[in-house]
C-alpha positions as a Markdown table, in Angstrom:
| # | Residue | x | y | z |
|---|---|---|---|---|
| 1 | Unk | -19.1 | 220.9 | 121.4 |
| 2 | Unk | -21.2 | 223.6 | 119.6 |
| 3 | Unk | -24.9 | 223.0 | 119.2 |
| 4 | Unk | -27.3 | 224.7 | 116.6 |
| 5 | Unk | -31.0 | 224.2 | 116.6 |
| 6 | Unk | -32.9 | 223.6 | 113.5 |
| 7 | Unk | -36.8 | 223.8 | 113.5 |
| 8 | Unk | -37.5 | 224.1 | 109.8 |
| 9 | Unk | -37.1 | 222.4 | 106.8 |
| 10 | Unk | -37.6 | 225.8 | 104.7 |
| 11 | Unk | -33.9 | 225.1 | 102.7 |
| 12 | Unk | -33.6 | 229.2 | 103.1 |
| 13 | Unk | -34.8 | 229.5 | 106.8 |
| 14 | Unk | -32.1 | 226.4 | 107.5 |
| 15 | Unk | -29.9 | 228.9 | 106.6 |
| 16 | Unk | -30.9 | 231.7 | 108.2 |
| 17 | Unk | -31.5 | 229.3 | 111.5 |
| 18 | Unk | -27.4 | 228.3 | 110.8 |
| 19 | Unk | -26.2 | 231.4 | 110.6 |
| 20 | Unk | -27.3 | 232.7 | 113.9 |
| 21 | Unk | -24.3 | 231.0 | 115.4 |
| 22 | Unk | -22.3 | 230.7 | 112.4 |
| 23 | Unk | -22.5 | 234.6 | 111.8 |
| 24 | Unk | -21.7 | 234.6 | 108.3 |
| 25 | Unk | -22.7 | 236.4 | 104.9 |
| 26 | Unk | -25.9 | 235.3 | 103.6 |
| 27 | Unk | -26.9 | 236.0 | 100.0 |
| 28 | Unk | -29.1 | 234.6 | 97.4 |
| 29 | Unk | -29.1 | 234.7 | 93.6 |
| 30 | Unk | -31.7 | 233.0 | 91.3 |
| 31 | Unk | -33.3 | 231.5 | 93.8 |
| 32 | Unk | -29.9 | 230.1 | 95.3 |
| 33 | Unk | -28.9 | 231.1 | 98.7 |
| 34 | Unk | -24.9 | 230.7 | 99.9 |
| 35 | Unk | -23.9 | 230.9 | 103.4 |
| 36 | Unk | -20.4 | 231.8 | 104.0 |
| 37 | Unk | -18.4 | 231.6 | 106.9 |
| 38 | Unk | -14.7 | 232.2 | 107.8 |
| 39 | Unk | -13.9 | 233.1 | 111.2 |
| 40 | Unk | -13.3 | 231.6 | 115.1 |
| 41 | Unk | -16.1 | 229.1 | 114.5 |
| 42 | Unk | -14.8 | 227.6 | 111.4 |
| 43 | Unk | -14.8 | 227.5 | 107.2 |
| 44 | Unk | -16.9 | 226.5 | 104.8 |
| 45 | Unk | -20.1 | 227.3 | 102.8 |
| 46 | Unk | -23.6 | 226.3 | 102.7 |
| 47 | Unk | -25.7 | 226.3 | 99.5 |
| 48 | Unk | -29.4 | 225.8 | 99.4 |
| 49 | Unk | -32.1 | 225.9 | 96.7 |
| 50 | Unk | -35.7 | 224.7 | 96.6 |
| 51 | Unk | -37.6 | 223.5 | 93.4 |
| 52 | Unk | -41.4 | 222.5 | 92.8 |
| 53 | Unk | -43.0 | 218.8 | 94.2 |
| 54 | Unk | -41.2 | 219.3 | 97.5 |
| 55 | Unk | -37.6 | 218.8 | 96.3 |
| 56 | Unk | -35.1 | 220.9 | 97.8 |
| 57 | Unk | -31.3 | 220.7 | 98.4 |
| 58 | Unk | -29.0 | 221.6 | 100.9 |
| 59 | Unk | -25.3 | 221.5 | 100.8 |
| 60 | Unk | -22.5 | 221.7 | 103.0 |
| 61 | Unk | -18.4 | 222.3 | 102.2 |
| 62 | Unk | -17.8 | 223.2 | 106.1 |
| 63 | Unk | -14.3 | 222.5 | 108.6 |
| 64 | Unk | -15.3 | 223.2 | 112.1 |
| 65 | Unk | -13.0 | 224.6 | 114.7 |
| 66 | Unk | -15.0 | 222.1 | 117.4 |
| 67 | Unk | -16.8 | 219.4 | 117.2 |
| 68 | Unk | -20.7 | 220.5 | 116.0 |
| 69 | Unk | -24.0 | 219.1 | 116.4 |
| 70 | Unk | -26.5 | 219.8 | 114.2 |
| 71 | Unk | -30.6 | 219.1 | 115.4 |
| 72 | Unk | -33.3 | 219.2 | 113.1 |
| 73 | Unk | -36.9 | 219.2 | 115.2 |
| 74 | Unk | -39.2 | 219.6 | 112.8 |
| 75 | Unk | -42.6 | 218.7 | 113.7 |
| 76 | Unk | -45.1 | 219.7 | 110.5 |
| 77 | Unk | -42.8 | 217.9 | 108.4 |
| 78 | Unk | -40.9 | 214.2 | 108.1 |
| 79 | Unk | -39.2 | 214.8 | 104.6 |
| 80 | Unk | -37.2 | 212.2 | 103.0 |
| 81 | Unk | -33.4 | 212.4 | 103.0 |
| 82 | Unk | -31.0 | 211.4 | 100.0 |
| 83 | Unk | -28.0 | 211.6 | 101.6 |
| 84 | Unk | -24.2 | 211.9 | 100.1 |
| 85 | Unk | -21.0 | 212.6 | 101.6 |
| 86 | Unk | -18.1 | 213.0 | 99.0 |
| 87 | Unk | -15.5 | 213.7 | 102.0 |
| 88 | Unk | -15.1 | 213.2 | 105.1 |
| 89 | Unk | -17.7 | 211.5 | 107.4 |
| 90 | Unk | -20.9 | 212.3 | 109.7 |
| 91 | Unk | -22.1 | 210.6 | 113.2 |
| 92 | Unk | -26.0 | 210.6 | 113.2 |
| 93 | Unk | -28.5 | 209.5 | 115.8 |
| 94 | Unk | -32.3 | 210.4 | 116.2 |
| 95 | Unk | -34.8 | 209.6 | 118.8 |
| 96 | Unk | -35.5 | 206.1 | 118.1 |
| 97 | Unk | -31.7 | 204.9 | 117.6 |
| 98 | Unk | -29.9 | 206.7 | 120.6 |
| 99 | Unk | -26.9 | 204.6 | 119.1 |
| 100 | Unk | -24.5 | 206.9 | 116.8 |
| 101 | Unk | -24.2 | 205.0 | 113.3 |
| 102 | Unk | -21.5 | 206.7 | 111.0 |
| 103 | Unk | -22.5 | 207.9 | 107.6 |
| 104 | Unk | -19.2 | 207.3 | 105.6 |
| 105 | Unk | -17.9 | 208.9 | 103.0 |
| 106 | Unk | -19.2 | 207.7 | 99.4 |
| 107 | Unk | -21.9 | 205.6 | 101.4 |
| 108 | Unk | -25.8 | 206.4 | 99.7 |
| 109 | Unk | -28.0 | 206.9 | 102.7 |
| 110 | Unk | -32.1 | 207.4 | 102.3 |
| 111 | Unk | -33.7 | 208.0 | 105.3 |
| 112 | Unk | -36.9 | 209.2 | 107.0 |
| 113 | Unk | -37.8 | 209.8 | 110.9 |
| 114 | Unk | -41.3 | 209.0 | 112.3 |
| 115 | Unk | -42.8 | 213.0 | 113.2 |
| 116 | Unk | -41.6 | 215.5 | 116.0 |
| 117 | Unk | -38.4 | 213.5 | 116.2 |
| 118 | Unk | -35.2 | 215.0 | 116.2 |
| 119 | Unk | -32.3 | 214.4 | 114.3 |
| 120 | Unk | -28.7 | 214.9 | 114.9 |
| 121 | Unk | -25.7 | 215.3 | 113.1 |
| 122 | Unk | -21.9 | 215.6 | 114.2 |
| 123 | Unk | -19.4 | 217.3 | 112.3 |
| 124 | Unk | -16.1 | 216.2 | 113.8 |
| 125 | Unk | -13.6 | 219.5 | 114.7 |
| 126 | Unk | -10.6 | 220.1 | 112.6 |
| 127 | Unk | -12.4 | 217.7 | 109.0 |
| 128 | Unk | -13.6 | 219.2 | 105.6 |
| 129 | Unk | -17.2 | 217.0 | 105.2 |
| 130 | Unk | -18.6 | 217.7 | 102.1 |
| 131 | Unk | -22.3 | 216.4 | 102.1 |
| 132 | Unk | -25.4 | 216.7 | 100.4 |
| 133 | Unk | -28.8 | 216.2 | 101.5 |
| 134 | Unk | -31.4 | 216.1 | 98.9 |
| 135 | Unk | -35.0 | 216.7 | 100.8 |
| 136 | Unk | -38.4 | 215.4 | 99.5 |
| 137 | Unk | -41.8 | 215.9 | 100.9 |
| 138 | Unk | -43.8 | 212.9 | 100.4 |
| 139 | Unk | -47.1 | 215.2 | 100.8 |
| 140 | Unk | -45.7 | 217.7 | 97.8 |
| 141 | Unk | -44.1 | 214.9 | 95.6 |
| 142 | Unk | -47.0 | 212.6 | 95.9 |
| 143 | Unk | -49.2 | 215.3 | 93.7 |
| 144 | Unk | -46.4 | 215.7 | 90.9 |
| 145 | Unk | -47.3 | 213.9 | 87.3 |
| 146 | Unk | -46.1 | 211.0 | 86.5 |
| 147 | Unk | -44.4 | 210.5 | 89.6 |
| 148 | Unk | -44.5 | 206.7 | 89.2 |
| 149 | Unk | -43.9 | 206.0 | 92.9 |
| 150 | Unk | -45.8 | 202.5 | 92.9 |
| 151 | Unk | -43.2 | 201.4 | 90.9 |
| 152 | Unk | -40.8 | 201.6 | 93.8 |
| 153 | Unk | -39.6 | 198.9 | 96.3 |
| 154 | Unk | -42.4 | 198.1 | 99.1 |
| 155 | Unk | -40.3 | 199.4 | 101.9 |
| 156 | Unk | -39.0 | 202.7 | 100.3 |
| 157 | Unk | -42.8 | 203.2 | 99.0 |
| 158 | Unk | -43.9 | 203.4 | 102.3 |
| 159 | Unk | -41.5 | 206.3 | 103.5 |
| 160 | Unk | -43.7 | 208.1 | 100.6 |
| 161 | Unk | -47.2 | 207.1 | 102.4 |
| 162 | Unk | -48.9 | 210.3 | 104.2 |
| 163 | Unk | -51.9 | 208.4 | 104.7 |
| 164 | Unk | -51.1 | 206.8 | 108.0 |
| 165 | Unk | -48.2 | 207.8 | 110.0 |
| 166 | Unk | -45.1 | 206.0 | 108.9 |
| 167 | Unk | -42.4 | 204.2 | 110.8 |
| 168 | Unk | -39.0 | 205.7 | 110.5 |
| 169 | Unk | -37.1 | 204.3 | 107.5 |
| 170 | Unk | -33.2 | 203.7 | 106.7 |
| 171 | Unk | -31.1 | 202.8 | 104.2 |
| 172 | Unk | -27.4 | 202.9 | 105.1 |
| 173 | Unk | -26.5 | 201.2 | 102.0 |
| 174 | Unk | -23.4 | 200.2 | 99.7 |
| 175 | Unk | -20.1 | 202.8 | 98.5 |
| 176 | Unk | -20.7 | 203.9 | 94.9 |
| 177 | Unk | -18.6 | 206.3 | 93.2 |
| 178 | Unk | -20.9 | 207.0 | 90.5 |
| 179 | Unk | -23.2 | 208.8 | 92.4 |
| 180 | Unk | -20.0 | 210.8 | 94.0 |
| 181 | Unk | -19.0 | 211.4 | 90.0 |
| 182 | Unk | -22.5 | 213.0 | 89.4 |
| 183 | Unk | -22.3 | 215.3 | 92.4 |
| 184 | Unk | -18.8 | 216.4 | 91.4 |
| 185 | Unk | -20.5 | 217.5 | 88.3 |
| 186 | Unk | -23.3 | 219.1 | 90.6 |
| 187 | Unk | -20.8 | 221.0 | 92.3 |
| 188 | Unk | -18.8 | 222.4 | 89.0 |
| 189 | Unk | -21.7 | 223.7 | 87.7 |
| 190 | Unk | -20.5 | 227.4 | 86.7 |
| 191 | Unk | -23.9 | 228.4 | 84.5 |
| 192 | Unk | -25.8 | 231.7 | 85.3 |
| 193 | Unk | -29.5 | 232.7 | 85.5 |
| 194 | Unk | -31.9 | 229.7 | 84.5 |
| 195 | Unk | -29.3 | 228.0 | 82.8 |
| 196 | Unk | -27.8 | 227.4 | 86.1 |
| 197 | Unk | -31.3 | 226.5 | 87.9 |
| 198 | Unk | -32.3 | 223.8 | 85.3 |
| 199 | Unk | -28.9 | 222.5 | 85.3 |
| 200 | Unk | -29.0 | 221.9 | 89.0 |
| 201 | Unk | -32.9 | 220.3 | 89.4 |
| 202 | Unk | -31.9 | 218.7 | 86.3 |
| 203 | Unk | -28.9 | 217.4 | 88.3 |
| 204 | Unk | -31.0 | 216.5 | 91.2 |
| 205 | Unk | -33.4 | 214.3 | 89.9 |
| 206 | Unk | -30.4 | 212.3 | 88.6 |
| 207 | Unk | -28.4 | 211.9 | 91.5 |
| 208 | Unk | -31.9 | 210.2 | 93.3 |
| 209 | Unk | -32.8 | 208.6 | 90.2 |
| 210 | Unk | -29.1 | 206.9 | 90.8 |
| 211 | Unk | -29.3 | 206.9 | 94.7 |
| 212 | Unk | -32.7 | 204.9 | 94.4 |
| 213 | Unk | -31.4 | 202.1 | 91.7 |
| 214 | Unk | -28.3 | 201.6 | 94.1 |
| 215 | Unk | -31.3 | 201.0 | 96.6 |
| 216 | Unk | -33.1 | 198.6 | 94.8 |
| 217 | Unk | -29.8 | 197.0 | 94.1 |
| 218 | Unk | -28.9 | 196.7 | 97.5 |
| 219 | Unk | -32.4 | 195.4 | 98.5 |
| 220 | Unk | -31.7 | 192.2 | 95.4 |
| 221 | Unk | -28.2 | 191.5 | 96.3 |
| 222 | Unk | -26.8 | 193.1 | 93.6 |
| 223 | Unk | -23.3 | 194.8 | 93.2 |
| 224 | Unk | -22.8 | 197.2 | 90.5 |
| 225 | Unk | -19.4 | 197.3 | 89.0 |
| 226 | Unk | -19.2 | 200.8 | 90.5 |
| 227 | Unk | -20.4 | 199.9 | 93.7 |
| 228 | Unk | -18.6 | 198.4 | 96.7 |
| 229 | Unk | -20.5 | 196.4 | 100.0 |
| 230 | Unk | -19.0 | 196.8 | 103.1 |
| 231 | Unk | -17.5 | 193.5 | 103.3 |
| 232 | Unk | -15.4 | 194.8 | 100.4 |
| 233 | Unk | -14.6 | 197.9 | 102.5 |
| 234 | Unk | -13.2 | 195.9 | 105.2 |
| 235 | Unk | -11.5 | 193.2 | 102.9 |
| 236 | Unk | -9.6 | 196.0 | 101.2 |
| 237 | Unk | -9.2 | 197.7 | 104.8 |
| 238 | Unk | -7.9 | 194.4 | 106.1 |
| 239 | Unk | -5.2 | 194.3 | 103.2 |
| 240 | Unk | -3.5 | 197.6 | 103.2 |
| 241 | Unk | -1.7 | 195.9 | 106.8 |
| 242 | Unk | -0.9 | 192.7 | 104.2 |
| 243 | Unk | 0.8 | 195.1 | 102.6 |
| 244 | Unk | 3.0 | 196.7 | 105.4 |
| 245 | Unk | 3.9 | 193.3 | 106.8 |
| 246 | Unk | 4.8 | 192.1 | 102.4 |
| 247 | Unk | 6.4 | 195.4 | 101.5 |
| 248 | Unk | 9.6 | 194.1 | 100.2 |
| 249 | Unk | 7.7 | 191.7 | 98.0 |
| 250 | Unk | 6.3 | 192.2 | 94.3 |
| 251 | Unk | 2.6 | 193.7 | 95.2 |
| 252 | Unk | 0.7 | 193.4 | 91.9 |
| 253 | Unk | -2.5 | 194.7 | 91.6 |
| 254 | Unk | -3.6 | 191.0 | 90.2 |
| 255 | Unk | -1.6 | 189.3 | 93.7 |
| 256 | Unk | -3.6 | 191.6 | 95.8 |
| 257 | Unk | -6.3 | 190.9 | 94.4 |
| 258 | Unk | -6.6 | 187.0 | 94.2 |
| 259 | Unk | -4.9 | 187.4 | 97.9 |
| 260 | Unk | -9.0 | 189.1 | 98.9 |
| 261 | Unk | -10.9 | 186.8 | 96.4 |
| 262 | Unk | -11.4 | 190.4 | 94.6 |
| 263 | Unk | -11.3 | 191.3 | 90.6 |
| 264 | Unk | -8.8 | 193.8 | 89.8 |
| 265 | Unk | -11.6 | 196.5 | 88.8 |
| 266 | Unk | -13.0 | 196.5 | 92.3 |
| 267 | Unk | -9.8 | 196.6 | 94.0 |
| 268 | Unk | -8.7 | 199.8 | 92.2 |
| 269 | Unk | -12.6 | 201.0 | 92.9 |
| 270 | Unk | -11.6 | 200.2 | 97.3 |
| 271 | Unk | -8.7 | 202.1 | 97.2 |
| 272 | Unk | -10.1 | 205.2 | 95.3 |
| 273 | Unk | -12.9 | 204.7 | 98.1 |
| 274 | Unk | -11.0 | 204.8 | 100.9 |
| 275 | Unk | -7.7 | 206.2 | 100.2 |
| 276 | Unk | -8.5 | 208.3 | 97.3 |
| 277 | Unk | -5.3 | 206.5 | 95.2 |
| 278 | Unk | -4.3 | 203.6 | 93.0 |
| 279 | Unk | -3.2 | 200.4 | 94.1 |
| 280 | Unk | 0.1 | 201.1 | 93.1 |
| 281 | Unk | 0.0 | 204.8 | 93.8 |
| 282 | Unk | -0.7 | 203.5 | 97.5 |
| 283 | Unk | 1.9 | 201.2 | 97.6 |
| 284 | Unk | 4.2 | 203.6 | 96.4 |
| 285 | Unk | 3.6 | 205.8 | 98.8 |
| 286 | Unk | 3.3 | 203.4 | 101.6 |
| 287 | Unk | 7.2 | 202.1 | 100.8 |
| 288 | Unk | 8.7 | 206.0 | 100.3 |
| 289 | Unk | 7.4 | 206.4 | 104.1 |
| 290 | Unk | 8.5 | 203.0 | 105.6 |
| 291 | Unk | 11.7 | 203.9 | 103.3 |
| 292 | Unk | 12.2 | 207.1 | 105.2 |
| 293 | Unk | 12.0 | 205.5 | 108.7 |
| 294 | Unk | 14.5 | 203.2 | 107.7 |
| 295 | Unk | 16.7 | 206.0 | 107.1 |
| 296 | Unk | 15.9 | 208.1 | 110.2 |
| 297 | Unk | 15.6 | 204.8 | 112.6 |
| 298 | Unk | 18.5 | 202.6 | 111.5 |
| 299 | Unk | 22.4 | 202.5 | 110.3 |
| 300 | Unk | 21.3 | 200.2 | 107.2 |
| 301 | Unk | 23.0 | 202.1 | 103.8 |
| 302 | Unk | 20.2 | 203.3 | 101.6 |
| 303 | Unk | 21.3 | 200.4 | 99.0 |
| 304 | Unk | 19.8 | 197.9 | 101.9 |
| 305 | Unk | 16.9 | 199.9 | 102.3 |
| 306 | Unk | 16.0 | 199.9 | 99.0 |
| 307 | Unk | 16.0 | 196.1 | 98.8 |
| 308 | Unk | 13.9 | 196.0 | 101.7 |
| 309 | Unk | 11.5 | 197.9 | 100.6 |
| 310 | Unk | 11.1 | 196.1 | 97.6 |
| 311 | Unk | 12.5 | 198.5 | 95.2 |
| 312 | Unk | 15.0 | 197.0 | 92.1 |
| 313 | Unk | 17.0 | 199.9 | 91.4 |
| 314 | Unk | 18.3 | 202.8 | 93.6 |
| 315 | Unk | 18.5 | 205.6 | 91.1 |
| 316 | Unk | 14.6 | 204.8 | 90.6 |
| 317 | Unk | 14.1 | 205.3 | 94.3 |
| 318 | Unk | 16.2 | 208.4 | 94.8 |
| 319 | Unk | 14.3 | 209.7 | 91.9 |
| 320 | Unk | 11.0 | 209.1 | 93.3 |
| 321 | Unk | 12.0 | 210.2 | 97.0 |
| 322 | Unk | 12.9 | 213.4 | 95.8 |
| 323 | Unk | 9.9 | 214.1 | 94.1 |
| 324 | Unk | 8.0 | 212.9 | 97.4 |
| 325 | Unk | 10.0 | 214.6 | 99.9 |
| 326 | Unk | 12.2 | 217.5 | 97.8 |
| 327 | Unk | 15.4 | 215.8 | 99.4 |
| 328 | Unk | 17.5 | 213.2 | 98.2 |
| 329 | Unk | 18.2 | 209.7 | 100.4 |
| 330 | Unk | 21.3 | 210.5 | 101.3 |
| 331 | Unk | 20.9 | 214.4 | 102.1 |
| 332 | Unk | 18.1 | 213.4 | 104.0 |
| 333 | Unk | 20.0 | 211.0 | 105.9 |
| 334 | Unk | 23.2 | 214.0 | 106.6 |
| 335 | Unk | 20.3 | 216.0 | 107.4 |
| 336 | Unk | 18.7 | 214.1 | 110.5 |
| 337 | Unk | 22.2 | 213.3 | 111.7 |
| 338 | Unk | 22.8 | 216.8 | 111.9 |
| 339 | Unk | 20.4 | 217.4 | 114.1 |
């Protein structure tokens, strides 16, 4: 496992400080500086860019060739961290939960460690993570106009008190897929000049704004329609094996989802969450690769596969196994014989 130091929360010197053992190309362009990388270390980029009140960004598209830790020890600063991974997933410890907890992807994260304690991050070898960490400094954002921060919950508040040293704070909180539609936007923003530099600030305050109501939500027991808790993670975890073992029977979205005590909406909303698909578009998939060990594993004729898959007509499932697997049933069948 690679290990890089960070000892400043200075968005451009982070990148500076990352690029030591990354050994990329650094540049900067209104006030926007890109780190890219391609070489024995790994892919990916990292963007950074700092605006007034403390508020700063730092994002990361990166595919490591080895596991990597990343340590932030900062001691002048404790900033507050508006975490957002839109793929893949990070492991995270600091020095007062030696425990790894996994920050997953779609998952809205705030958090804030008690001063001169590190911070560490894992991006697991051989995965695209696409994350972004949106930093405040209480001390900077506290002096901004109209910053209406008494109107936040007590517990987030106090991660925004400088005037007595603050316990560390942590919100792993619920999936929502509206904030990971608002960074998408974020990240296809193709402006110039100060277009491009209100756009994104603009962009930022947004994404909080949204990561702080999912807070407040979360705190009041509330569920957004676009939002998903992790019991709703694991029920719709727990019923993709219903599915295996029930695959030659008619798999409704609705029969799924009375089967979980689950409205239809939310079940669609799961399965973008965690397999990036449709109910059916999962299911579909799921029967075209059982279909094809059938074929591979056992003498039954394609006819009997079919049925047992749950399919109604074969010409409907050559069609769609071709378009999956650029082979027809049959040839596919000759094919592995062959061999």
């Amino acid at each position: 496992m690679q290990k890089i130091e960070i000892n400043s929360i200075d968005c451009a010197k982070i990148l500076e400080q990352l690029n030591i053992h990354l050994k990329g190309k650094l540049t900067n362009q209104w006030g926007e500086h890109v780190l890219e990388f391609d070489n024995q270390i790994g892919k990916g980029i990292v963007r950074s860019i700092a605006f007034d009140w403390g508020v700063s960004l730092v994002d990361y598209d990166v595919r490591f060739i080895q596991d990597t830790k990343i340590v932030f020890n900062i001691e002048k600063a404790n900033p507050i961290g508006f975490i957002f991974i839109s793929e893949g997933s990070l492991d995270y410890t600091n020095d007062t939960e030696e425990k790894p907890y996994t920050f997953e992807r779609f998952q809205n994260i705030i958090i804030s460690t008690k001063k001169f304690s590190k911070e560490r991050y894992t991006f697991s070898k051989s995965v695209t993570i696409k994350v972004n960490f949106i930093y405040v400094l209480p001390i900077e954002y506290v002096k901004k106009k109209n910053n209406n921060l008494s109107y936040l919950s007590k517990s987030l508040f106090s991660a925004f008190n400088e005037e007595k040293a603050r316990s560390p704070y942590k919100h792993y909180g619920n999936y929502n897929l509206k904030i990971a539609d608002q960074i998408k936007q974020l990240h296809e923003n193709y402006e110039n000049g100060i277009v491009r530099t209100l756009s994104i600030e603009g962009q930022l305050n947004l994404i909080m704004a949204m990561q702080i109501l999912e807070h407040n939500n979360y705190e009041n027991n509330l569920v957004l329609p676009e939002s998903l808790t992790k019991e709703d993670i694991k029920k719709i975890h727990n019923l993709s094996g219903y599915i295996i073992d029930n695959i030659s029977e008619p798999l409704s979205v609705q029969s799924l989802a009375i089967k979980i005590g689950m409205n239809s909406k939310k079940l669609q909303l799961g399965f973008r969450v965690l397999y990036s698909k449709s109910v059916n578009e999962y299911t579909r998939q799921l029967k075209l690769e059982i279909s094809r060990d059938y074929i591979k594993n056992s003498n039954d004729s394609i006819s009997e596969i079919v049925y047992k898959i749950g399919f109604k007509s074969r010409s409907y499932f050559s069609k769609i196994f071709f378009e999956r697997y650029g082979i027809l049933p049959n040839d596919y069948r000759k094919k592995i014989k062959a061999k």
